[in-house]
C-alpha positions in Angstrom: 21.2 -52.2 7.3 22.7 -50.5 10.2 23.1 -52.8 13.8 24.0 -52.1 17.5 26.9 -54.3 19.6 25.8 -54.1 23.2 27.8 -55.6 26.2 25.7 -55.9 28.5 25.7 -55.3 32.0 27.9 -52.0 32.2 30.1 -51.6 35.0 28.4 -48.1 35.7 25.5 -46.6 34.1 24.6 -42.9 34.7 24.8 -39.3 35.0 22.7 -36.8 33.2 20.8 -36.8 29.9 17.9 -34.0 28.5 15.8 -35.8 26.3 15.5 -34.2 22.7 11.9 -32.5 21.3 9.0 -34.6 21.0 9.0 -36.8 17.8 5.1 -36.6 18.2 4.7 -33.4 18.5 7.3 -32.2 15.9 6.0 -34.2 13.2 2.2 -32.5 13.3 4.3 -29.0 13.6 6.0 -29.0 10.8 2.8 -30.2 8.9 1.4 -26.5 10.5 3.8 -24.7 9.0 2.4 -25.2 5.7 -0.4 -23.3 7.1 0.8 -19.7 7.0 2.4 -18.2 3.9 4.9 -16.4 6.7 7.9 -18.1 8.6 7.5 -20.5 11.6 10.9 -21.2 13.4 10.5 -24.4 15.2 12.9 -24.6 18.3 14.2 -28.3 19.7 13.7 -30.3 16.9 14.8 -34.0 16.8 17.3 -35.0 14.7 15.4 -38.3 14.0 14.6 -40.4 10.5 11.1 -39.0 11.1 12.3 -35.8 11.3 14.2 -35.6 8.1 11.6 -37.4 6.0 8.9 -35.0 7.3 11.0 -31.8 6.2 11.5 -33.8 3.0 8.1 -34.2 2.5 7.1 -29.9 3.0 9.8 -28.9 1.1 8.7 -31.0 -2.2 5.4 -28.8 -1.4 6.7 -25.7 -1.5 8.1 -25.1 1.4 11.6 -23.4 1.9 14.0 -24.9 4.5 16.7 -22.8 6.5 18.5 -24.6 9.5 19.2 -21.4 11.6 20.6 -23.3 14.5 21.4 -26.7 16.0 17.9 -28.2 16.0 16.2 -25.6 15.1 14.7 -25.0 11.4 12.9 -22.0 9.8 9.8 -22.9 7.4 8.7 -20.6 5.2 5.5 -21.7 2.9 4.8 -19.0 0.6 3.1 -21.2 -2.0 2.1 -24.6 -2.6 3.5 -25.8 -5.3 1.7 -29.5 -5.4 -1.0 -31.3 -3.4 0.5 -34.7 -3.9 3.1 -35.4 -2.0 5.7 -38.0 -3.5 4.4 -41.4 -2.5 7.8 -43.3 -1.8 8.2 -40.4 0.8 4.8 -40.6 2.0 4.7 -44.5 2.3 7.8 -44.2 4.8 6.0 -42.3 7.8 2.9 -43.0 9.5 2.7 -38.8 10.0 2.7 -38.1 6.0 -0.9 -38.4 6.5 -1.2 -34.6 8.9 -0.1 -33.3 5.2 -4.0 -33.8 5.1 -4.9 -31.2 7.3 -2.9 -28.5 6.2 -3.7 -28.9 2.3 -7.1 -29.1 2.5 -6.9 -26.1 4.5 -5.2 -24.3 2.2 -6.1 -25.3 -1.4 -8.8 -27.6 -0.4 -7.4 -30.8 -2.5 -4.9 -33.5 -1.1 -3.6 -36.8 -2.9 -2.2 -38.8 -0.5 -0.6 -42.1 -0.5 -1.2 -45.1 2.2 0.8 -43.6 5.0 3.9 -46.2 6.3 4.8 -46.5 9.8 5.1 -49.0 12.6 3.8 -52.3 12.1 1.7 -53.0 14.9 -1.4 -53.9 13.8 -4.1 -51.9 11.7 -4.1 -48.2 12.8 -7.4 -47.0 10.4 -7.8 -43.3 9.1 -11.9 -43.7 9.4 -11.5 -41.2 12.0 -9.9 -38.5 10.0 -12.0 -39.2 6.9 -15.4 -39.2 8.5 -14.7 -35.7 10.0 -12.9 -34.1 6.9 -16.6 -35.6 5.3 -18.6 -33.5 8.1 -16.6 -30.4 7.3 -17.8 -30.7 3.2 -14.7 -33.0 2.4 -15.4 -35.5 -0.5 -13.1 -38.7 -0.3 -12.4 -40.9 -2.7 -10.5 -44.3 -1.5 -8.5 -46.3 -4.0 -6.3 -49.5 -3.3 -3.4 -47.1 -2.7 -4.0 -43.8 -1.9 -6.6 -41.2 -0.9 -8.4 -38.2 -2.9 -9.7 -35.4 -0.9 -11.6 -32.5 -2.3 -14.0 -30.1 -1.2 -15.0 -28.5 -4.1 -17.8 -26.3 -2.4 -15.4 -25.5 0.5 -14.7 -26.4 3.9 -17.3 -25.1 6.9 -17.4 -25.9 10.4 -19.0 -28.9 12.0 -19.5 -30.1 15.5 -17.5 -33.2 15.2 -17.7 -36.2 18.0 -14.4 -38.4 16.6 -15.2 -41.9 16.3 -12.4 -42.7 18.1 -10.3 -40.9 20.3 -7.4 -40.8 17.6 -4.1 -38.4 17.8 -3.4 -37.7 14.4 -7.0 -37.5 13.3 -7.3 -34.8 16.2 -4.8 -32.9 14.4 -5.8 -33.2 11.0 -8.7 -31.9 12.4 -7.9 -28.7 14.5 -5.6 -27.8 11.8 -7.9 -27.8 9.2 -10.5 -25.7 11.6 -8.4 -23.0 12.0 -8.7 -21.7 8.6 -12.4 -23.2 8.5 -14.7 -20.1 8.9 -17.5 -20.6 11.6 -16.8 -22.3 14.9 -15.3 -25.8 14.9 -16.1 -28.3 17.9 -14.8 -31.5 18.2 -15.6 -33.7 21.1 -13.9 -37.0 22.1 -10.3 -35.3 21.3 -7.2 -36.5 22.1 -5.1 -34.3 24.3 -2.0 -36.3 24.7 1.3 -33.7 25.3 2.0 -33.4 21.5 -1.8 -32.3 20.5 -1.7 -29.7 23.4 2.1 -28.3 21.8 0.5 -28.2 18.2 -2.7 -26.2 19.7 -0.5 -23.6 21.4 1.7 -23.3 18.3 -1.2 -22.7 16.1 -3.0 -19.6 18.3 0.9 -18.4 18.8 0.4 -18.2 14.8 -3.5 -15.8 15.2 -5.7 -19.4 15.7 -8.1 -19.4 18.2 -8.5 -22.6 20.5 -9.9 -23.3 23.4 -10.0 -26.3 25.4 -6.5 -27.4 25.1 -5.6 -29.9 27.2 -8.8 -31.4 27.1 -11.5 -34.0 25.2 -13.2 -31.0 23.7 -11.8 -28.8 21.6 -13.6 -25.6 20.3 -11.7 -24.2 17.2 -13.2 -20.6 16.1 -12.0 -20.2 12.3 -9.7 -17.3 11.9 -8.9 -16.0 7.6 -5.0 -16.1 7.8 -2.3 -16.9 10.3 1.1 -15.4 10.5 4.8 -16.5 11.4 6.1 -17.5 15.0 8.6 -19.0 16.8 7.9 -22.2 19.0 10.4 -24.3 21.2 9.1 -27.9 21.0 8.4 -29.8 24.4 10.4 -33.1 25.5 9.8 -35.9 24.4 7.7 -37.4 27.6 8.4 -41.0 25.9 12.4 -40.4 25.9 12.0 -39.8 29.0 9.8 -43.0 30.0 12.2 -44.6 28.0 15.3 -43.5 30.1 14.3 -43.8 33.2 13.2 -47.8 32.5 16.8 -48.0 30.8 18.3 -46.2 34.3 16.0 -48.7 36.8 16.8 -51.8 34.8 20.4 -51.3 35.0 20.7 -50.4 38.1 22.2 -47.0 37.4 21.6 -43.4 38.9 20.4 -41.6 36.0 19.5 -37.4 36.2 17.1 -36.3 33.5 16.5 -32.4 33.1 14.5 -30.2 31.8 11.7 -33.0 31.0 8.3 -31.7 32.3 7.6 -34.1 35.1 3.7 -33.0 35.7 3.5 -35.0 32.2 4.8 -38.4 33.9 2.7 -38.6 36.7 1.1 -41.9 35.2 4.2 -43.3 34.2 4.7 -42.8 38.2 1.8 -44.8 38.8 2.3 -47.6 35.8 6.4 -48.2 36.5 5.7 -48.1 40.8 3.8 -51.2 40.4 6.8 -52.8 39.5 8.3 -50.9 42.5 10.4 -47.8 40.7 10.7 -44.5 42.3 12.4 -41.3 41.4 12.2 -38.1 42.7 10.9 -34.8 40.9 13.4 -32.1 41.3 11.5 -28.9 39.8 11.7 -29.9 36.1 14.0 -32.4 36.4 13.5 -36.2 37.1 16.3 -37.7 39.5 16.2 -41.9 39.3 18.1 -43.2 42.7 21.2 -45.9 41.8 20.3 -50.0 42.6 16.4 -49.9 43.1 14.4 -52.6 45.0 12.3 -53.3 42.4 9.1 -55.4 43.5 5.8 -56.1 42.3 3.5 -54.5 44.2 0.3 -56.3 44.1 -3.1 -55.3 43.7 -5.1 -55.9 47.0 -6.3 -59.3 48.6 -2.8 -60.4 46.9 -4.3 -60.4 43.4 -1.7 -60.2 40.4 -0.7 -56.7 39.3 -1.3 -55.4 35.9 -0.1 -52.4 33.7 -2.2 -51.5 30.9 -2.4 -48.4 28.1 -4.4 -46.1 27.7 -5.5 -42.7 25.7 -3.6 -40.0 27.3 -3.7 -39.3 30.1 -3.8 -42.8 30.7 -0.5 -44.8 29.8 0.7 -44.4 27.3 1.1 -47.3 24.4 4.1 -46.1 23.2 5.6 -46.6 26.8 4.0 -50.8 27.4 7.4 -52.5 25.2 9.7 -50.5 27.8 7.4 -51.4 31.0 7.5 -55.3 29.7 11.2 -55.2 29.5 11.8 -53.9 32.5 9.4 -56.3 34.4 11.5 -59.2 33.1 14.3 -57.8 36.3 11.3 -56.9 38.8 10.6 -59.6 41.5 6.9 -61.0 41.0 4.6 -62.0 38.3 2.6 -58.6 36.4 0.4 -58.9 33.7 1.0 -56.7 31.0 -2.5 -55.5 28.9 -1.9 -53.9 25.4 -4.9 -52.5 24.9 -4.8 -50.2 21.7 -3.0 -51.9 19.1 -3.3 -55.5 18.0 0.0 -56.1 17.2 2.9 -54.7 19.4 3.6 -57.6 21.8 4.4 -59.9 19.2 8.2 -58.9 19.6 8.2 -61.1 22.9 9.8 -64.0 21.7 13.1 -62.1 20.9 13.3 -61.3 24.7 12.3 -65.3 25.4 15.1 -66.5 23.6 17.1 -63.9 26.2 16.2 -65.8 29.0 13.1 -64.0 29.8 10.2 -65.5 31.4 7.0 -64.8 29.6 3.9 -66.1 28.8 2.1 -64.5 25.4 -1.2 -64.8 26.5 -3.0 -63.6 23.3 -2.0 -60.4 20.6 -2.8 -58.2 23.8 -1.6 -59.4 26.9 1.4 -61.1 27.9 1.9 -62.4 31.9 5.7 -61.5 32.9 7.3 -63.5 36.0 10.7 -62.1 37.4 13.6 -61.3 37.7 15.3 -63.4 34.8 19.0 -63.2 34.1 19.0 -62.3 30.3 21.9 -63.6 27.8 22.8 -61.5 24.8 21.8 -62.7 21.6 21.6 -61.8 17.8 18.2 -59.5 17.4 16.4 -57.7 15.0 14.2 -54.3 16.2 10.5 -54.6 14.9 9.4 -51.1 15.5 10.7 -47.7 17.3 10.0 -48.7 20.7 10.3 -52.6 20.7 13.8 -51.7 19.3 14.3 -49.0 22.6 13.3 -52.2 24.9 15.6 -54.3 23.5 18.4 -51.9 23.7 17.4 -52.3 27.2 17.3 -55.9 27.3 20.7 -56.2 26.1 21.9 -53.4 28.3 20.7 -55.8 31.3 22.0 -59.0 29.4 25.1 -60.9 30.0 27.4 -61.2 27.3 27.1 -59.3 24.0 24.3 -58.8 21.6 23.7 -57.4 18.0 20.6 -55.7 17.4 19.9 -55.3 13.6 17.7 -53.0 11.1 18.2 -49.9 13.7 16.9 -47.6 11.4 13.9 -48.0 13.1 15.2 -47.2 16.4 16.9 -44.3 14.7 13.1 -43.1 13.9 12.6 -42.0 17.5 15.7 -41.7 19.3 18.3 -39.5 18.0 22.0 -40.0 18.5 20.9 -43.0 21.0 24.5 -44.9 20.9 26.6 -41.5 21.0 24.3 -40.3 23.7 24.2 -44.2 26.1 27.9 -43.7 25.9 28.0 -41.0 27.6 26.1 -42.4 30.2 28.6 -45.5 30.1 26.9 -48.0 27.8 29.6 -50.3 25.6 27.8 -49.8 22.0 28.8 -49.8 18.8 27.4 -48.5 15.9 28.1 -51.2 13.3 
């Protein structure tokens, strides 16, 4: 089990960084590319744990690999060779689940194991299996796995998701555009990574309108053909850095990072008093902030809660609570969407860190506290990101353990914070 060593405090942080493709978007895409019997080149790929399982998991299914150039991978799926994908694999990544969509679509059968993941709290796949149902799925559940058939074949449905989930929005759109008819499904998610996989699939011949939106309105289309798609940033890398930048009081220039996406994240980190200034497509976060809690009005105590896109995002709420623990003033932090992901708080209490777990969703953060390194363990991708930032900020040295799942999300994280001026080790 791989561990960081972290001295904290660093005596300067900074200069430039361009985050790395979306994990969340390229996940979903290279579950696409099993829709076409033609080549898709996928441009800016991550070179992340997810990443490798998820090419893994296409190639057992047929699909050949060629890496044409540094992050970017050629897929070429000119036959499915199996609709079960191997179930170690599968068990590993939440995302072995969008192999769903694609199968289905293609030889209308999928065998798929309990999808791993996270661990922050139950994350149901009712969503996805009620629609595939609508659309003339049959689903049969068993203690570890799912069977999906549609032995009449698929039509289109006008869908309303039962909740507005991600990955049962993709599932979904994929397996509409090779669903004859026309294909509406209302209360869609639209986050960044939903809107990349849209445009990657009409750059293949799909036809999808909407993007962007909570409605999408998929018009089935017999075959799609080959293309070549550049991934977009990774909007939470980019959360993630510039709460790593303000935190440590360093000057921090990230570029090429869509900053129309973070306009939220603008809203959620100035309550704790950040700024940064947009510089065309670059984000530009000023050295030694004065960071204060800017209250709600008649002096009421802030708060910073998640939200579906384009509300704030979950994924960003471990990296806002770290971050709070240096802001002057007392913020309440509201989890919203999962039931698990603050329980990770106490590692940054034993740091020093002055918070009170209210229940599984909210936790009540009262700042600044001086932080002390300590021996850690990361929970999940982007508990183990905030604590990379909590021991960046700490005094003294601290060992984060079981990495691999920071490794998940962020690619190259130590060699790339060392060029920024970080003291860590990869041990």
């Amino acid at each position: 089990m791989a561990r960081f060593i972290i001295e904290g405090q660093p005596a300067h942080f900074g200069g430039e960084v361009e985050p790395h493709g979306s994990k969340n978007a390229a996940l979903p895409l290279i579950a696409a590319t099993l829709l076409t019997e033609e080549a898709v080149t996928l441009q800016r790929l991550p070179h992340i744990e997810d990443v490798r399982v998820m090419k893994a998991l296409v190639g057992e299914l047929g699909s050949r690999i060629e890496e044409i150039a540094p992050h970017t991978t050629r897929f070429e799926a000119r036959d499915i060779l199996q609709t079960n994908p191997s179930r170690a694999l599968a068990q590993s990544i939440r995302a072995s689940f969008l192999l769903a969509g694609p199968l289905l679509a293609r030889c209308h059968r999928a065998t798929l194991a309990r999808p791993g993941g996270d661990r922050i709290g139950r994350r149901p796949l009712d969503a996805h299996l009620e629609a595939f149902r609508e659309m003339g799925v049959e689903v049969e559940v068993t203690a570890d796995a799912y069977h999906l058939f549609a032995p009449h074949g698929l039509h289109a449905a006008d869908i309303f998701l039962i909740e507005m989930s991600v990955m049962a929005t993709e599932n979904v759109v994929m397996v509409a555009t090779l669903t004859p008819g026309t294909t509406t499904i209302c209360n869609a998610a639209s986050e960044p990574h939903i809107q990349d996989l849209c445009h990657l699939l009409n750059a293949m011949g799909g036809q999808i309108e909407g993007i962007g939106t909570s409605t999408l309105v998929v018009q089935g289309v017999e075959r799609l053909h080959g293309a070549t798609f550049e991934i977009g940033p990774d909007y939470l890398e980019v959360g993630s850095f510039i709460g790593l930048a303000v935190a440590t009081g360093g000057e921090l220039l990230i570029r090429n990072c869509r900053p129309t996406e973070h306009r939220i994240t603008a809203i959620a980190y100035g309550r704790l008093g950040v700024q940064w200034e947009v510089r065309g497509e670059d984000i530009f976060v000023p050295r030694h902030q004065q960071l204060i809690v800017q209250e709600d009005l008649h002096g009421a105590i802030a708060k910073i809660d998640d939200a579906p896109w384009p509300g704030f995002p979950a994924d960003l709420i471990s990296i806002a609570l770290v971050l709070a623990t240096q802001v002057q003033g007392t913020i309440l932090i509201h989890e919203k969407m999962f039931e698990s992901r603050l329980f990770w708080v106490d590692k940054l209490i034993s740091m020093g860190a002055r918070i009170v777990l209210c229940d599984p969703h909210r936790a009540v953060v009262v700042g600044p506290s001086p932080l002390y390194g300590q021996v850690l363990s990361s929970p999940d991708i982007r508990a183990g990101m905030a604590l990379v930032i909590a021991a960046l900020c700490a005094e003294g040295t601290s060992v984060i353990h079981n990495v691999e799942q920071i490794d998940r999300g962020y690619g190259d994280l130590d060699v790339r914070l060392r060029a920024l001026g970080a003291t860590i080790e990869r041990g």
